[in-house]
C-alpha positions as CSV (number, residue, x, y, z in Angstrom):
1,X,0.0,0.0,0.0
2,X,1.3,3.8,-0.5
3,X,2.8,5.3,2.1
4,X,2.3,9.6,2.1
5,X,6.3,11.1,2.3
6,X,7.8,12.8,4.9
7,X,7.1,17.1,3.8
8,X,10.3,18.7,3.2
9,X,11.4,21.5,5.9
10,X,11.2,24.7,4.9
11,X,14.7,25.3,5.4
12,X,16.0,22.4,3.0
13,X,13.5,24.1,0.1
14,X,15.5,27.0,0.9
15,X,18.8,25.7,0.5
16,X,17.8,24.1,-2.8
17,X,16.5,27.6,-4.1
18,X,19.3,29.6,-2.8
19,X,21.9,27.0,-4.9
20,X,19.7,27.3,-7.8
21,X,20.0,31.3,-7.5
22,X,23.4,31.3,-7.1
23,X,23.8,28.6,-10.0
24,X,22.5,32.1,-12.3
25,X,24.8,34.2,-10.9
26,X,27.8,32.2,-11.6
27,X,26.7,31.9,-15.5
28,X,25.8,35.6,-15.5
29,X,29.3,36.3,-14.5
30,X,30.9,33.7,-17.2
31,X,29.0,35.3,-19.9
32,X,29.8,39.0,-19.1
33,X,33.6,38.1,-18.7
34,X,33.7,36.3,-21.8
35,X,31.7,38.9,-24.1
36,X,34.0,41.9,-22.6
37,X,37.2,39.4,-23.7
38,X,35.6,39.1,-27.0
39,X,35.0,43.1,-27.1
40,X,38.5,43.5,-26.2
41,X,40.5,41.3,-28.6
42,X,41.9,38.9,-25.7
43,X,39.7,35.6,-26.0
44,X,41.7,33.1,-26.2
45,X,40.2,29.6,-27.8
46,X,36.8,30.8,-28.4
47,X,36.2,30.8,-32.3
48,X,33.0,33.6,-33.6
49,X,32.0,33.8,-37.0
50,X,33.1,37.0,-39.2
51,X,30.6,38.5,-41.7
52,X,31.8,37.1,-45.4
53,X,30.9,41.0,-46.3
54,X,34.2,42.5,-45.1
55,X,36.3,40.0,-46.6
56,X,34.5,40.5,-50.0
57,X,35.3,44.1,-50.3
58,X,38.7,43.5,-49.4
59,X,39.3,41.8,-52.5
């Protein structure tokens, strides 16, 4: 037979959403850093596409 669960304490559902917060701010941090490198001409490994309509007038 089905047995209810025990309800989760208010403080463990905190912890859980405070990690999933912080999880955002981490990645909000990574992605600022990397698009001011990319701004700045010091990325190192990361490869973006450049627009074909530069290198066209070029030649």
């Amino acid at each position: 037979m089905a047995v209810p669960k025990k309800k989760t304490s208010k403080g463990k559902r905190n912890q859980r959403h405070a990690t999933w917060k912080g999880k955002a701010t981490v990645a909000a941090q990574r992605a600022m850093s990397l698009g001011k490198a990319v701004l700045s001409g010091r990325a190192q490994g990361f490869v973006y596409p450049i627009d074909s309509d530069e290198d066209d007038a070029e030649e």
